[in-house]
PAZAPA-4460 file (N, C-alpha, C; in steps of 0.05 Angstrom, whole numbers, plus 32768, in hexadecimal, padded with zeros to 4 digits):
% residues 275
    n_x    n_y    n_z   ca_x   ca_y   ca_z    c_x    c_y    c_z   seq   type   mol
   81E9   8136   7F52   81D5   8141   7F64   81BA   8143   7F55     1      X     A
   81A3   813C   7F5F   8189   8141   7F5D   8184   815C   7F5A     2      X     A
   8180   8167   7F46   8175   8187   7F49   815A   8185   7F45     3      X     A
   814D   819C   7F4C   812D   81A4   7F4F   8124   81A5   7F35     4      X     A
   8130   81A5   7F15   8127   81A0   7F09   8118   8186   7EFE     5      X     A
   8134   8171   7F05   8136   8153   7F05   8117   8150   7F12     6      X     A
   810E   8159   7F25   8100   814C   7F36   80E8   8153   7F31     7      X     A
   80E0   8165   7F20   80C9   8171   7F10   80C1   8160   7EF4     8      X     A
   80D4   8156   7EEB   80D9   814F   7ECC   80C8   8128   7ED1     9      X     A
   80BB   812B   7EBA   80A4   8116   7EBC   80AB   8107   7E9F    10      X     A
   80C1   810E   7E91   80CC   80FB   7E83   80E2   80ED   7E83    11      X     A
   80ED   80DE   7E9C   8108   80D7   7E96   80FF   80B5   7EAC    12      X     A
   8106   80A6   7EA5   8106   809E   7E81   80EC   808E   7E82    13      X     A
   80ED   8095   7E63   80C8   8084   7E54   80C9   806B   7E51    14      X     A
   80B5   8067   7E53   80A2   804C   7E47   80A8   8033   7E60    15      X     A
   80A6   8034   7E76   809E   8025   7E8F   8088   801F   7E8E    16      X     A
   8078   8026   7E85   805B   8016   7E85   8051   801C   7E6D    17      X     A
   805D   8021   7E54   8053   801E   7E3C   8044   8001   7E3A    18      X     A
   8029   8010   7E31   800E   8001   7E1F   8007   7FFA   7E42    19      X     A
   8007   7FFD   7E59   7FED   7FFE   7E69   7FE1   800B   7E74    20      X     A
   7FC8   8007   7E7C   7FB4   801A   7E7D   7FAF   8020   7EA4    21      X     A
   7FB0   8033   7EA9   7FAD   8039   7EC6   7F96   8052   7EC7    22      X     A
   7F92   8048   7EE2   7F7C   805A   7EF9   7F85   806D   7F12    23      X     A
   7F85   808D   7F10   7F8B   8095   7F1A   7F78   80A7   7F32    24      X     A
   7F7F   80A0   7F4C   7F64   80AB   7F55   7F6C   80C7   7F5D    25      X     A
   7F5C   80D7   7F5F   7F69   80F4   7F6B   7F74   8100   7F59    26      X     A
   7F79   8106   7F3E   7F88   8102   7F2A   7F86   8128   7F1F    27      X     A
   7F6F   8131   7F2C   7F71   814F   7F21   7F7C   815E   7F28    28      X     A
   7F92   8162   7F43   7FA2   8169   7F42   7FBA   8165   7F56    29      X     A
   7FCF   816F   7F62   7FE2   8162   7F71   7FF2   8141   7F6F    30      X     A
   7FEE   8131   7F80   8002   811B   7F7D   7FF0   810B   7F63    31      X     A
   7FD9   8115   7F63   7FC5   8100   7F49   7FD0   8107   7F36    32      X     A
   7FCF   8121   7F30   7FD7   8129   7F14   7FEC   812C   7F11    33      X     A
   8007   812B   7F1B   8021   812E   7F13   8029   8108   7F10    34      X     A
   8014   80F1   7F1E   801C   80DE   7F13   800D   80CE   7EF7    35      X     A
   7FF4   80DC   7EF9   7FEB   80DB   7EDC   7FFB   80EA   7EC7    36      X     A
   8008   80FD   7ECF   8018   8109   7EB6   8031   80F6   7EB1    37      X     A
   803A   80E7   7EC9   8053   80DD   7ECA   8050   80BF   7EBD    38      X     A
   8037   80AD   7EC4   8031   809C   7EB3   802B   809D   7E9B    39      X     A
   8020   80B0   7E86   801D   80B7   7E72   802E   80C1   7E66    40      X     A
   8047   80CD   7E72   805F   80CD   7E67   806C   80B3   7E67    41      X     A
   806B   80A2   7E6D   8073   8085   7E79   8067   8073   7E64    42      X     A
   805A   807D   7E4C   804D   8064   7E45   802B   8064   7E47    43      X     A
   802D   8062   7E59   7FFF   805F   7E63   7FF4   8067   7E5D    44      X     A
   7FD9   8062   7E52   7FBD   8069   7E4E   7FB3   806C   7E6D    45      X     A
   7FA7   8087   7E74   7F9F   8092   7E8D   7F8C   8098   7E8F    46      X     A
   7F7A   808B   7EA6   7F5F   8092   7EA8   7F61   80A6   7EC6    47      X     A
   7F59   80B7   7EC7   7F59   80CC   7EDA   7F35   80D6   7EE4    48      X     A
   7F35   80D6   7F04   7F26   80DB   7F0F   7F26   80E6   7F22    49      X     A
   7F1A   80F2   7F29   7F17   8107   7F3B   7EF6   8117   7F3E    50      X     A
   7EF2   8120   7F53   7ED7   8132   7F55   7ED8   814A   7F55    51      X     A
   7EE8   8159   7F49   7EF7   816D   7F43   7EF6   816D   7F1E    52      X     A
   7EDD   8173   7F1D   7EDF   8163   7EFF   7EEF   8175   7EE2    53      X     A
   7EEB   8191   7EEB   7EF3   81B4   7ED8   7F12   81A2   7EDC    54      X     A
   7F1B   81A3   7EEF   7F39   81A0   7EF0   7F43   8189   7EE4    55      X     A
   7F35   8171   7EED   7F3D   8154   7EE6   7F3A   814E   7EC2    56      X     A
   7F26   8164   7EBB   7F21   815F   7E9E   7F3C   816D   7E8F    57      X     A
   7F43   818E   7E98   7F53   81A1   7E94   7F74   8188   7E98    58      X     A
   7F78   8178   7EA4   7F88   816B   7EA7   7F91   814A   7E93    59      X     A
   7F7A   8146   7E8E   7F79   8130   7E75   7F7F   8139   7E5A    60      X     A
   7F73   814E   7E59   7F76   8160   7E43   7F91   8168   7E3C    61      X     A
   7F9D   8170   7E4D   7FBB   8179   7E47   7FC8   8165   7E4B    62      X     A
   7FC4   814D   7E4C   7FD7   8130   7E4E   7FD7   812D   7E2F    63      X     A
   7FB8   8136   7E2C   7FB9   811F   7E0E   7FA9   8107   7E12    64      X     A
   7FA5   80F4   7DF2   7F97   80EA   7DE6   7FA1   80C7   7DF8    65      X     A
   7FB3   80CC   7E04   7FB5   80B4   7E1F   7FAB   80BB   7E39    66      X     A
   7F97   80CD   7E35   7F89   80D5   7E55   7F6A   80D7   7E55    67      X     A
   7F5D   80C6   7E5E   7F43   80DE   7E64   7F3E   80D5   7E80    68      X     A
   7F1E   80E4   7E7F   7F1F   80EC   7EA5   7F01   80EA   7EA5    69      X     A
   7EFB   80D7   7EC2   7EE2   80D8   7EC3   7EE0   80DA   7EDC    70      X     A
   7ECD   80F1   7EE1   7EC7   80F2   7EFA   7EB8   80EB   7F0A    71      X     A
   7EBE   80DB   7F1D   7EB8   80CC   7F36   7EC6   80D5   7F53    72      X     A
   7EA7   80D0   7F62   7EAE   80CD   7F86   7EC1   80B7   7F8A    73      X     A
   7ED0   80AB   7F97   7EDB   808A   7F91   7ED8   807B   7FA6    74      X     A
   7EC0   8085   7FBD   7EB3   8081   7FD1   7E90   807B   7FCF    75      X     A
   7E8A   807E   7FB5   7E72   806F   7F9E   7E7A   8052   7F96    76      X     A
   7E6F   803F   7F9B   7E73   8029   7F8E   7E6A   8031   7F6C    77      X     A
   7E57   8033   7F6A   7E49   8031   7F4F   7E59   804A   7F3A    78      X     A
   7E6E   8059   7F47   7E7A   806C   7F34   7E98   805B   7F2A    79      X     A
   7E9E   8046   7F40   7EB6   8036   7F39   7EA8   8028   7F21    80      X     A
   7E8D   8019   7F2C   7E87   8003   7F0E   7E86   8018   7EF3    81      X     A
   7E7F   802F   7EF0   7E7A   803F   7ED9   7E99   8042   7ED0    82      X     A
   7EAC   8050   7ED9   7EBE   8059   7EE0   7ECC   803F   7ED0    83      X     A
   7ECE   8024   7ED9   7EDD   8012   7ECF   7EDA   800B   7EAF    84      X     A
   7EBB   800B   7EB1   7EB1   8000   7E98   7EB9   8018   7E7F    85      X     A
   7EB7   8030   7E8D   7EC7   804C   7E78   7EE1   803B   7E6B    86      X     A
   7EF2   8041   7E88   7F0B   8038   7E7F   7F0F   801D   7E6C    87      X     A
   7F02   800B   7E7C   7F05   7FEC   7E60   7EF7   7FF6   7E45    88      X     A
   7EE2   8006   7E3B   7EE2   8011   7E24   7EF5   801D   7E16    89      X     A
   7EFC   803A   7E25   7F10   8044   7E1A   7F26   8036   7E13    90      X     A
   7F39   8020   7E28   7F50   8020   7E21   7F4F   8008   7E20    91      X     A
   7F3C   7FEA   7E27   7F42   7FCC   7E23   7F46   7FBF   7E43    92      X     A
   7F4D   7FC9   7E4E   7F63   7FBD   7E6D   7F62   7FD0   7E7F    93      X     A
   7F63   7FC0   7E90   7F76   7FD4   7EAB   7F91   7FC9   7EB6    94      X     A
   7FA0   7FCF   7EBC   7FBA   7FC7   7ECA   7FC8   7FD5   7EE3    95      X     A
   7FC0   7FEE   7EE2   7FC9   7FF5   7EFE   7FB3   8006   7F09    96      X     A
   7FA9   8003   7F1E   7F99   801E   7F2E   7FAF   802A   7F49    97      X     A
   7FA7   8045   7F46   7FBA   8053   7F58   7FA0   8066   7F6D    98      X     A
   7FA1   8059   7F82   7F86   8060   7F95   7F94   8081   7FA4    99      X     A
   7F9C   809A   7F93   7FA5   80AC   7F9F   7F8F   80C0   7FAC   100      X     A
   7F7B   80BE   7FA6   7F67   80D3   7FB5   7F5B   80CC   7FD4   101      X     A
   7F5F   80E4   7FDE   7F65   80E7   7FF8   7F52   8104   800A   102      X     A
   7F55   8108   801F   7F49   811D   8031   7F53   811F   8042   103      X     A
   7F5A   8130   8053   7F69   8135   806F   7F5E   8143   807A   104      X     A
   7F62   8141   8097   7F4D   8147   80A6   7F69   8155   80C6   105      X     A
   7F67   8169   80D9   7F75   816F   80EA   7F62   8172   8105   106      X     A
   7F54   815C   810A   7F3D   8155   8126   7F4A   814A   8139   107      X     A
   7F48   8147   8155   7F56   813F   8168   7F40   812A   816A   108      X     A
   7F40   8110   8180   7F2B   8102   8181   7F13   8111   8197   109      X     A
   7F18   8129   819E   7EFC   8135   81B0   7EEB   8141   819C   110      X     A
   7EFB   815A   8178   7EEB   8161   8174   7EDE   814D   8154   111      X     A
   7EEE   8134   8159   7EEB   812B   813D   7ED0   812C   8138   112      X     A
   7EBA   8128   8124   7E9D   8122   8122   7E9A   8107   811F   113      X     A
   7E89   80FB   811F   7E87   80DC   8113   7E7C   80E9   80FA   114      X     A
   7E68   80F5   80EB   7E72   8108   80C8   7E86   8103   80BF   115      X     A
   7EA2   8113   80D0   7EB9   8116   80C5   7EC4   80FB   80BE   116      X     A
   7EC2   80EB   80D4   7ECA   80D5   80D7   7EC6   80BB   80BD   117      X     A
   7EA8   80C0   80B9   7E9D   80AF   80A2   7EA6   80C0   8085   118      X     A
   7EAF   80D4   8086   7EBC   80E5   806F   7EC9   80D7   8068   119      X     A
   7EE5   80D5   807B   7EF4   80CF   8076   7F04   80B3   806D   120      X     A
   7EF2   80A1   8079   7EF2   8084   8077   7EE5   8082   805D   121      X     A
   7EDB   808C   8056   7EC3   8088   8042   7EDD   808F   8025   122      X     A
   7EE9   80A7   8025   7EF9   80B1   800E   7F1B   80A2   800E   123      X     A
   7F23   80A9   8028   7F3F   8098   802C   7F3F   8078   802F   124      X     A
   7F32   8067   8036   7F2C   8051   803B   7F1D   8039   8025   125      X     A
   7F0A   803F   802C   7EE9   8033   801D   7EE8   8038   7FFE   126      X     A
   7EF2   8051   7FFA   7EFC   8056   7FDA   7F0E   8040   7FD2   127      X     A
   7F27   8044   7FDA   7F3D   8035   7FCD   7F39   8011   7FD0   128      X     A
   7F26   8009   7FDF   7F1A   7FF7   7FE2   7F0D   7FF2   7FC2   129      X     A
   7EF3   7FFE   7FCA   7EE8   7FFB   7FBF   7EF2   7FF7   7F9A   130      X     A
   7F04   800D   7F97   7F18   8009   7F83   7F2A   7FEE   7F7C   131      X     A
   7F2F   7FE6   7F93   7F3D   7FCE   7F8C   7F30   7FB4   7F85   132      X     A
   7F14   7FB8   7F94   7EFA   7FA4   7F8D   7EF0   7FA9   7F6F   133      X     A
   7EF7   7FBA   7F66   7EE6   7FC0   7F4A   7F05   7FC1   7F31   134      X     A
   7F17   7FBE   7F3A   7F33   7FB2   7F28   7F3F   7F9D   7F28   135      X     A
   7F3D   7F87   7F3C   7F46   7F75   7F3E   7F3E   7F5B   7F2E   136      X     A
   7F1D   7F5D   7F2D   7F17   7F4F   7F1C   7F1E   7F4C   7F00   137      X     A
   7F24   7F5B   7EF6   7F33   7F68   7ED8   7F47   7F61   7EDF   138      X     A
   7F5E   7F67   7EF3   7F78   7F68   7EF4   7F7E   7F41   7EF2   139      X     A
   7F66   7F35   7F03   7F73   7F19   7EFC   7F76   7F05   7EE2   140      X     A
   7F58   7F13   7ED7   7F52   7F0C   7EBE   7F6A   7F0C   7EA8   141      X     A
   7F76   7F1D   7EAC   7F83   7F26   7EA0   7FAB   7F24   7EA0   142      X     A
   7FA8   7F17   7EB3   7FC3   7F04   7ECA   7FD8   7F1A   7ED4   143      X     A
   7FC9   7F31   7EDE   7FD2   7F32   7EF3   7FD4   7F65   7EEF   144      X     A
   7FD6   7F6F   7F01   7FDB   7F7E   7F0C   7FE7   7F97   7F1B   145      X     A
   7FEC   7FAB   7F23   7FF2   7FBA   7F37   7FE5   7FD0   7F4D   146      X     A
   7FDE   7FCE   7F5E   7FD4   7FE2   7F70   7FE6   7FEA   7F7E   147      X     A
   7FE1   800D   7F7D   7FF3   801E   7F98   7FE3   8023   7F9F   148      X     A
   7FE2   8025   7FB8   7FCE   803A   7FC8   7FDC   8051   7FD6   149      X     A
   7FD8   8062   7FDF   7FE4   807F   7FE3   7FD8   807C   7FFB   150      X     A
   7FE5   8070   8014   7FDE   8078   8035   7FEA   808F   8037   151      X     A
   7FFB   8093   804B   8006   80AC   805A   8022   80A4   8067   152      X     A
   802B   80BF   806E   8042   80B6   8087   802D   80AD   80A0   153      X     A
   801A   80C0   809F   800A   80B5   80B3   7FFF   809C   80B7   154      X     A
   8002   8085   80A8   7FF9   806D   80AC   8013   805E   80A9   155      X     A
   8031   806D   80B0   803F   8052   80BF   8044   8066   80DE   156      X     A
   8037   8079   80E6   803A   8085   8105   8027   809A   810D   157      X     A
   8021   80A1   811F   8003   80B7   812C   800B   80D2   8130   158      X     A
   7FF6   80E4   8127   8000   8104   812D   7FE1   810C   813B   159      X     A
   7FF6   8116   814B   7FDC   8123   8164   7FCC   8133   814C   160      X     A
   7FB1   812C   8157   7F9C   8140   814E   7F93   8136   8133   161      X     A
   7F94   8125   8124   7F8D   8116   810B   7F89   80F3   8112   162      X     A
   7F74   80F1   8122   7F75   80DA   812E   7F5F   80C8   8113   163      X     A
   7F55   80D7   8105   7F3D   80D5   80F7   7F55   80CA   80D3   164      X     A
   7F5C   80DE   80D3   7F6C   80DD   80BE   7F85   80C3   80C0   165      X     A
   7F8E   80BF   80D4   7FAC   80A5   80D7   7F98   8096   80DA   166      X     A
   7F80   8088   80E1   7F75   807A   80E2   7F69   806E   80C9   167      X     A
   7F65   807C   80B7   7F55   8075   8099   7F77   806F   8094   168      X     A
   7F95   807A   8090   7FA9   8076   807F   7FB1   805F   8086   169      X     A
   7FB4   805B   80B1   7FB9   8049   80B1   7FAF   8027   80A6   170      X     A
   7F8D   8031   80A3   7F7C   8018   809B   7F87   800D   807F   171      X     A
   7F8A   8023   806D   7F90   8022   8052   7FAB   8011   804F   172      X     A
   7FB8   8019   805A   7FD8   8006   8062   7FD8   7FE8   8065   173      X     A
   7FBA   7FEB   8077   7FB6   7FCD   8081   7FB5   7FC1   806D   174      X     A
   7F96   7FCD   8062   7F89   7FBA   804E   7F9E   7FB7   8032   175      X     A
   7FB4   7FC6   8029   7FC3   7FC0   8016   7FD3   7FA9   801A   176      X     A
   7FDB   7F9D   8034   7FE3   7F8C   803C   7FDC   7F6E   8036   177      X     A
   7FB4   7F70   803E   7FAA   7F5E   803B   7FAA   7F57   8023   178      X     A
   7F99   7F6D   800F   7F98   7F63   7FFA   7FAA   7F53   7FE2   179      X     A
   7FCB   7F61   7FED   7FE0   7F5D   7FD9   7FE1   7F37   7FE8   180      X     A
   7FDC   7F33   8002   7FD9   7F1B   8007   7FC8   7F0B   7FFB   181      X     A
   7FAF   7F18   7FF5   7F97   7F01   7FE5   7FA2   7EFC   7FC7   182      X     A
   7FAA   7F15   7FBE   7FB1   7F15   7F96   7FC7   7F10   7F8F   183      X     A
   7FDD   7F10   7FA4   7FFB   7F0B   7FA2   7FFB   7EF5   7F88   184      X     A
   7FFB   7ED8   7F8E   7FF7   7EC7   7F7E   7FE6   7ECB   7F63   185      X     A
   7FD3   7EDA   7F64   7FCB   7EE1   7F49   7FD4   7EEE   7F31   186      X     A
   7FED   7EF7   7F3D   7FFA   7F12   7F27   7FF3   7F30   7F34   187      X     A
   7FE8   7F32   7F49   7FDC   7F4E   7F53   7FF5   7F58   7F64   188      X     A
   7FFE   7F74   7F66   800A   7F7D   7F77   8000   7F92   7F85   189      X     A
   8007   7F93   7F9C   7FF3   7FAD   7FB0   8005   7FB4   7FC5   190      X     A
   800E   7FCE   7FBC   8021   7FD7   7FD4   8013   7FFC   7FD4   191      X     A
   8024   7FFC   7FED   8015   801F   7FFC   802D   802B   7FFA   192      X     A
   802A   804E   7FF2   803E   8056   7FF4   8033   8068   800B   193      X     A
   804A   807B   8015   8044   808E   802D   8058   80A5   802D   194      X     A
   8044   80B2   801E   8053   80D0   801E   8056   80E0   8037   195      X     A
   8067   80F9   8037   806C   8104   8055   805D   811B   804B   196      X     A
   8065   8135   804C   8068   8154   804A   8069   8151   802E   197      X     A
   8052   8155   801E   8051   815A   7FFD   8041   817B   7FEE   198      X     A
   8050   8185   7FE0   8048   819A   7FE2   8030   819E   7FC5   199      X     A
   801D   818E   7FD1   8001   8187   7FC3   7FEF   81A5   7FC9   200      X     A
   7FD6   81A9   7FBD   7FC6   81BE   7FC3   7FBA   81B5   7FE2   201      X     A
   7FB7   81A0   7FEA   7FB0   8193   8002   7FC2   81A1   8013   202      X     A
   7FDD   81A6   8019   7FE6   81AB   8029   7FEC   81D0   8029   203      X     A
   7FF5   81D5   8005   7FFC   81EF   8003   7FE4   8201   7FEC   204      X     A
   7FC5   8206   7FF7   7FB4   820E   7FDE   7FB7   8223   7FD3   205      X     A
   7FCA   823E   7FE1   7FCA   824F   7FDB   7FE8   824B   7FD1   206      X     A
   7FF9   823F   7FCE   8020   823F   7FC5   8025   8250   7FD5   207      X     A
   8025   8255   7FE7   8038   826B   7FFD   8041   8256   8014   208      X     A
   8042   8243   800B   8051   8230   8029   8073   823A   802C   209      X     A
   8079   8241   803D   8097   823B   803B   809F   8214   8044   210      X     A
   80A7   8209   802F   80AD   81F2   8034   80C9   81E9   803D   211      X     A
   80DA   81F9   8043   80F2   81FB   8056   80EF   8202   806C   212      X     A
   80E1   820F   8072   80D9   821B   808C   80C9   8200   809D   213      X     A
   80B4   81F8   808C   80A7   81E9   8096   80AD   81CC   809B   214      X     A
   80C5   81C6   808A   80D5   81AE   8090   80E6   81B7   80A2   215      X     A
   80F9   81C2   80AD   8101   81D4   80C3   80F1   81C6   80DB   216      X     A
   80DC   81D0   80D8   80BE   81D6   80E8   80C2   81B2   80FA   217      X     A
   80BE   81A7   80EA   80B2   818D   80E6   80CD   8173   80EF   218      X     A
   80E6   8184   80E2   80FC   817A   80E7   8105   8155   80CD   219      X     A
   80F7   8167   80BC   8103   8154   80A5   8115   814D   809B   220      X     A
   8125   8130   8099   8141   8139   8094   8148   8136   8075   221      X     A
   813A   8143   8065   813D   8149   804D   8141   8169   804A   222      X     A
   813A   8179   805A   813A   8191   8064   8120   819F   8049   223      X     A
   810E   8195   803F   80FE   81A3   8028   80EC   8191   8027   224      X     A
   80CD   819B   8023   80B8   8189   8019   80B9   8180   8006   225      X     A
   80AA   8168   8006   80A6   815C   7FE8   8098   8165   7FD5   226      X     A
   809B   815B   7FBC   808C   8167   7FA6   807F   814B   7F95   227      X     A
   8068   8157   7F87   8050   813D   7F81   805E   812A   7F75   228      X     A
   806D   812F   7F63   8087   8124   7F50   808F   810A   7F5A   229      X     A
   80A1   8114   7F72   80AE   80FE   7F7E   809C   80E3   7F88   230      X     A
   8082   80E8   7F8B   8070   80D5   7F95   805D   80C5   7F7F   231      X     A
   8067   80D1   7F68   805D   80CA   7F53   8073   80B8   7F3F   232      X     A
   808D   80C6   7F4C   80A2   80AD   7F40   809D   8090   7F4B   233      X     A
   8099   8092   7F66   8090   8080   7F7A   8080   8069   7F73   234      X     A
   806A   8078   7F67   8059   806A   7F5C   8059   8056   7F42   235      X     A
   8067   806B   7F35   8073   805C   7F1D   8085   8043   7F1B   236      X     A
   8094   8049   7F30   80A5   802B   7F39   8095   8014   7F3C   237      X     A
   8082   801F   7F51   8069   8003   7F5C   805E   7FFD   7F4A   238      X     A
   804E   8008   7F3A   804A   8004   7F27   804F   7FF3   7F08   239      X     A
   806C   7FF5   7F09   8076   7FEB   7EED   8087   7FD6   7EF1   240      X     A
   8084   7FC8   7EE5   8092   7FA8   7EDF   80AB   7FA7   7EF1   241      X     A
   80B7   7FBC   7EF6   80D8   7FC0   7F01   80D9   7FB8   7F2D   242      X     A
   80B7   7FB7   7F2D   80AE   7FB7   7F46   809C   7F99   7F41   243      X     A
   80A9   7F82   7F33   8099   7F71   7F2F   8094   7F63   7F4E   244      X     A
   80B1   7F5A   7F5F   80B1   7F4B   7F6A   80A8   7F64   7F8E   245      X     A
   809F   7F72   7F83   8093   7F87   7FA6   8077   7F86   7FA7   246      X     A
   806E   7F78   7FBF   8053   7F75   7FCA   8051   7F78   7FD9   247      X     A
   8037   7F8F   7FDA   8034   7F82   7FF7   8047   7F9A   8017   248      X     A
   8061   7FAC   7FFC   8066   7FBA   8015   8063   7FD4   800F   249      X     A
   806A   7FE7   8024   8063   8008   8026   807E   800D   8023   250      X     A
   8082   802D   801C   8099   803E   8010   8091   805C   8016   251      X     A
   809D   805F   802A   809F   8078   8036   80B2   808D   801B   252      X     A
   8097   80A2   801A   80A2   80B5   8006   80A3   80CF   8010   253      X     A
   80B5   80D7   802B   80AD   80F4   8044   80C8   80FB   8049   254      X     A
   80E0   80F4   8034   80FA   8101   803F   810A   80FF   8052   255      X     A
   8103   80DF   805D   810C   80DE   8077   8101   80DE   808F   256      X     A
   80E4   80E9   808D   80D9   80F0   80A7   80C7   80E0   80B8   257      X     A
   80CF   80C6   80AB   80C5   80B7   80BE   80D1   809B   80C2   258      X     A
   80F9   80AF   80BF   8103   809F   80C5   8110   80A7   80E0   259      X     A
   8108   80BF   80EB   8109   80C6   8104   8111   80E4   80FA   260      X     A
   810F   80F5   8117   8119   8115   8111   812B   811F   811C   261      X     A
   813B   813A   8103   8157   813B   8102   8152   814F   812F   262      X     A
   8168   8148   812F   8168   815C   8148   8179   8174   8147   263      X     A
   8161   8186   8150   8179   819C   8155   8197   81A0   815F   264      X     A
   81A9   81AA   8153   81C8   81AB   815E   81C7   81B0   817D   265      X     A
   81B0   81C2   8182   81B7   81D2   81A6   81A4   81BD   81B6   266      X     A
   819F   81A2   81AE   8192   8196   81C3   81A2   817C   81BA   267      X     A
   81B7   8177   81A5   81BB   8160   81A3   81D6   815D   81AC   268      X     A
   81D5   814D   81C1   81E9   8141   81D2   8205   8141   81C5   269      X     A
   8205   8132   81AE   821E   812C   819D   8224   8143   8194   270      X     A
   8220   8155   818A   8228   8171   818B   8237   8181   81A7   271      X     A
   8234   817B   81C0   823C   818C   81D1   8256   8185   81D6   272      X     A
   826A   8193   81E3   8282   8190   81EA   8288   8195   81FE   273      X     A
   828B   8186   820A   8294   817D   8230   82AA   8191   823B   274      X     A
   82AA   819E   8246   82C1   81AF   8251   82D1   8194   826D   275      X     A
***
């Protein structure tokens, strides 16, 4: 059995990507930083970014002398070219970027803004773009690659009232598609993962979520939210040599929940007994 410790623990087992160098976006804290900790236990030299910079720095720091952190919007073109050229100083290469920074948004389409709208495209979307436009060139040079990108559950299905938000995850989905189609043959890999219910500061800022309750709620059939960890193992797979031959597809990381929902015993048919 999987215990809750197992699932916290960011060393088992090392050196999956020993000696390469990765980009982590979002990285100061939640699913960024538990997979920058998890690659750097893994082996990697880690470049970490975030706009969150007290935290993202406070976070390189306690990795160690295989981390630093530069902070960038990742919805700036001109902070990716700085940003890159850091990293090829510091460490020589790049080999994996992990496009995890993100924004969420809970607008219906009456009160969405077109603001909100360009927010959001701009950070979820146009970033990780833009990211993959400013690594690839390196990545071919160099024969060859990995990109994850971090969509959503929401970009393989729609939740009322986030029409703004499934729209940027679902785009992101898209475009991982295309791209892993253009670089495939080069050595590049580009796949999306899609987390469900993660118990990130995004979802829980104050730690008082009940995450049983709320999977309950939600009807997850893992019966418990996720934790940054597991989406960061995730990553590590796509990422490392052991995921040579995966392009190109998505990997639902939500416990089940969007592999349909559990039903209650007092409405589910197969439960009742016919007198």
């Amino acid at each position: 059995m999987i215990t809750e410790e197992t699932r916290q623990r960011t060393d088992l087992p090392v050196g999956r990507l020993q000696d390469k160098v990765a980009v982590v976006t979002g990285a100061a804290r939640g699913q960024g930083e538990a997979t920058a900790r998890l690659f750097a236990a893994e082996g990697a030299r880690v470049v970490l970014t975030d706009r969150l910079q007290a935290e993202g720095e406070a976070v390189a720091r306690s990795i160690g002398k295989s981390a630093r952190f530069f902070a960038a919007d990742v919805a700036d073109e001109g902070a990716w070219k700085r940003l890159i050229a850091d990293a090829v100083a510091a460490f020589g290469r790049i080999d994996i970027l992990i496009n995890n920074a993100a924004i969420t948004d809970h607008h219906g389409l009456a009160e969405l803004t077109r603001d909100r709208l360009v927010q959001l495209l701009s950070v979820n979307l146009i970033g990780p773009i833009l990211g993959m436009q400013a690594v690839i060139p390196l990545m071919v040079a160099q024969g060859g690659g990995a990109i994850v990108n971090i969509s959503s559950i929401n970009g393989l299905r729609g939740t009322s009232g986030m029409v703004g938000y499934d729209a940027s995850k679902w785009a992101l989905r898209g475009a991982t598609k295309s791209v892993a189609l253009e670089y495939g043959a080069k050595g590049i890999r580009v796949n999306s993962i899609h987390p469900g219910t993660i118990r990130t500061p995004m979802l829980d800022p104050d730690g008082t979520l009940d995450g049983n309750a709320l999977a309950s709620l939600l009807r997850i059939a893992a019966g418990r939210v996720g934790q940054p960890i597991e989406v960061a193992h995730a990553s590590l797979f796509l990422a490392s040599d052991h995921a040579s031959y995966v392009n190109g597809a998505e990997l639902a990381v939500d416990g089940g929940w969007s592999a349909g929902f559990i039903v209650p015993a007092e409405v589910n048919p197969a439960t009742r007994v016919s007198n």
